[in-house]
C-alpha positions, 0 to 999 in steps of 0.5 A: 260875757254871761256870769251865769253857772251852767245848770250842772255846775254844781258837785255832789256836796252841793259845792260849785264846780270851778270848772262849770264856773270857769266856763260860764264866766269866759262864755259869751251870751248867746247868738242867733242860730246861724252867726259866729259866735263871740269866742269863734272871732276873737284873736290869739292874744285874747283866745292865750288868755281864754285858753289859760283860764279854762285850763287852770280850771281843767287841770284843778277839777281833773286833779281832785276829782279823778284819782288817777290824774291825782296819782299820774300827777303825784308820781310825776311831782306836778300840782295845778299850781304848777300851771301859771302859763299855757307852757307850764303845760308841758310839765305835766305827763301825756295821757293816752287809751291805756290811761282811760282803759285802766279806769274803765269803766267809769274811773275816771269821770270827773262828776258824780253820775247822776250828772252824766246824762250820756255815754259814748265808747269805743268798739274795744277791739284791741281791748277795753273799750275807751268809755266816754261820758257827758253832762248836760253842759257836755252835750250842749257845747258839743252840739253847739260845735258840731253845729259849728263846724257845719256852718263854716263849711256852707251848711245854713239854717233849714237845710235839710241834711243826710246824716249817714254817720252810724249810730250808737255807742260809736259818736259820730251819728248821735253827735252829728244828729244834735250840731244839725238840730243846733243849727236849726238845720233839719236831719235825716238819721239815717244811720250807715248801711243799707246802701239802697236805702239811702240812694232812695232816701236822698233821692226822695228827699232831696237833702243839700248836705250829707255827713258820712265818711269820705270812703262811704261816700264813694261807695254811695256814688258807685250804688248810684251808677249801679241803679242807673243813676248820675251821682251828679244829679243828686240834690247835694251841694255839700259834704262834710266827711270825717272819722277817716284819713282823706288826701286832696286826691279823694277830695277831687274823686268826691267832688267830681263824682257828685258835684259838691263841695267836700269839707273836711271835720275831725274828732275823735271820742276821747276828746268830745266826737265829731266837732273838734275842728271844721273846714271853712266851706270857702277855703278849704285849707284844712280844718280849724281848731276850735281853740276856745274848747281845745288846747292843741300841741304837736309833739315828736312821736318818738321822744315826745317833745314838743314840737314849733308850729308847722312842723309834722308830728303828733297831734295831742290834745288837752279838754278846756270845757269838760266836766265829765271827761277832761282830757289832759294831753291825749296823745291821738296818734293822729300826724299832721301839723298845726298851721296859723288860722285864716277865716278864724285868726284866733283859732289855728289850723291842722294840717291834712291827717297823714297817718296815724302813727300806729297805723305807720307801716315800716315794710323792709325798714321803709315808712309808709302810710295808707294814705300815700298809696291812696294820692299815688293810686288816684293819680293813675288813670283807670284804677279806683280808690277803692284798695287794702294793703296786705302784709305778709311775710313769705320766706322771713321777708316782709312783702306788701300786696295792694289789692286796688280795683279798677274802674268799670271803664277800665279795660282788663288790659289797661288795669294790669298796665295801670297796675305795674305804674302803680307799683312803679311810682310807689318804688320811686315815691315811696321807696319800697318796692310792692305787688300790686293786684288789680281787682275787679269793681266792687269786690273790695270790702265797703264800709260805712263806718272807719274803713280798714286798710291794713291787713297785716298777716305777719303776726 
């Protein structure tokens, strides 16, 4: 283990920062690019201690150098000291976008800012932006993840790799951009958009891997058959897709449609971006949870207890290594369930992202998420995956419209018979009854960033 302190490991009074201590004394020494490294294999016993370590260190440099978790921690009658196991960590309060909003904009980093050398934000379209920050060591580590995440899902040293990931202040291209460079792989920066552009790129440059979003993805594959072109036929062997909810059933439709193997990879801004859990390219059984980095919990989203493994609830995450930002029971609204590790024994599972629990539509005292519509509609031959969901409100009774596109070798009669099976098997599997219309091809929305299902027009 290397006893060195990172180069930022060091406060503004010239102090050593505990937390950049912490982290390099429980840090394994470097290894080629390309192998796992010592903390991605080692088992849950040694991984509890590892977690403990980095925590207490968390907790204790977000307490005394962020006043807001000083006064979150205060009110509640929590200290550091209060944390002696990794249960002790449901003594302190959760956290969640109105925390880091009401510290906005830099309120609540953790490091003077002349050791922040990035800053990432949210789009702010329901109010203040989230503002992310990150010192060297941040960026290294994330790098160091997303390069991860890469190799277990079958991306290898030298492959050339599309990075359609949008750009900016939005996290997912710049922190793709650098784990592809830490591999040792080369990238194409590509950016989202401009959808010829990047069927001529990829089939000029013939790369192995694209990283987009999984509904992008699609979208590329109907540019492709528009210009006459078999998405088959493409040099890919391997994407990995994320930012977005996505069922096995979109896996199947992505990977007919190209010929590749698809692997999922989560994250969100608030905890690092991009790189907090991959899949393993051989296994595909969910993502793995980079354990040496994050503390994951489930709770109940509506009474906030915590939940036993393998139940379904809400995904909350707590930072170990961050300097910058730490993030202390971040509530992500994300639903799955965390499951025991595989190819990575000391490093736990999550289940496929259901829903977010506020994006869950409650229509006439039904529960339902997009993704349900999205497994039931790609199971019925002749329509798309390409649909919205419209909620309206007409005479003080909520009514649910899906507006889905059939496939071009669908016949106009077979989409209004595939419509009514649709809106069939939603009533008997989800239990609400819907209008379903069928749109002609390409006339829904595409989007190369987050898609937006749900158009809620009752407000």
């Amino acid at each position: 283990m290397s006893l060195a302190p990172a180069p930022d490991s060091f406060a503004a009074d010239g102090a050593p920062n505990e937390l950049a201590a912490a982290i390099a004394e429980t840090e394994a020494d470097p290894t080629p690019v390309g192998t796992p490294d010592a903390a991605e294999l080692i088992g849950r016993e040694e991984m509890d201690q590892l977690q403990l370590t980095r925590l207490k260190a968390t907790i204790k440099h977000a307490y005394e150098n962020v006043s807001a978790y000083r006064e979150l921690y205060d009110a509640h009658g929590v200290k550091p000291s209060d944390l002696q196991t990794l249960e002790d960590l449901a003594k302190f309060p959760f956290t969640d976008k109105e925390f880091l909003r009401a510290a906005y904009p830099f309120k609540s980093f953790a490091v003077p800012m002349n050791q922040v050398r990035r800053i990432h934000a949210s789009s702010g379209t329901t109010g203040l932006p989230t503002v992310v920050g990150y010192t060297d060591g941040d960026i290294d580590r994330w790098a160091t993840l997303f390069s991860r995440c890469l190799r277990f899902s079958g991306v290898a040293p030298g492959d050339i790799v599309h990075n359609a990931y949008g750009y900016g202040l939005f996290t997912g291209g710049l922190g793709a951009h650098y784990g592809v460079e830490k591999l040792g792989a080369t990238v194409i920066p590509m950016s989202g958009g401009q959808t010829e552009k990047q069927i001529q790129l990829i089939t000029d440059f013939k790369p192995r891997a694209i990283l987009c979003t999984p509904t992008y993805l699609l979208a590329l594959a109907d540019g492709f058959r528009k210009a006459g072109l078999d998405p088959r036929d493409t040099s890919l062997e391997i994407g990995v897709l994320g930012a977005e909810p996505w069922t096995e059933e979109m896996r199947h439709e992505i990977e007919q449609a190209f010929n590749i193997k698809a692997c999922d990879i989560y994250g969100l801004s608030e905890v690092m971006g991009p790189g907090v859990a991959g899949e393993s390219f051989d296994r595909q059984d969910g993502s793995t949870i980079w354990e040496d980095h994050f503390r994951p919990e489930i709770i109940d989203p509506m009474t906030e207890d915590v939940l036993e493994p393998g139940h379904h609830g809400e995904l909350v995450f707590t930072t170990l290594t961050r300097e910058a930002l730490p993030i202390i029971r971040y509530r992500t609204h994300d639903l799955t369930r965390l499951l025991p590790g595989t190819d990575r024994p000391g490093h736990r599972r999550m289940g496929r992202i259901s829903g977010r629990s506020d994006d869950m539509i409650i229509l006439r005292g039904v529960n339902l998420f997009p993704t349900q519509i999205e497994e039931i509609a790609l199971t019925i031959e002749g329509l798309s995956p390409h649909f919205q969901l419209e909620l309206t409100r007409p005479d003080h009774m909520d009514q649910m419209t899906v507006h889905i596109e059939r496939r071009e070798e669908c016949s106009l009669q077979d989409a209004e018979t595939a419509g009514k099976e649709l809106a069939r098997q939603i009533k008997i599997k989800v239990g609400s009854s819907c209008v379903v219309s069928v749109a002609e091809p390409e006339t829904l929305a595409r989007s190369s960033g987050k898609l937006r299902r749900i158009y809620d027009k009752r407000r």
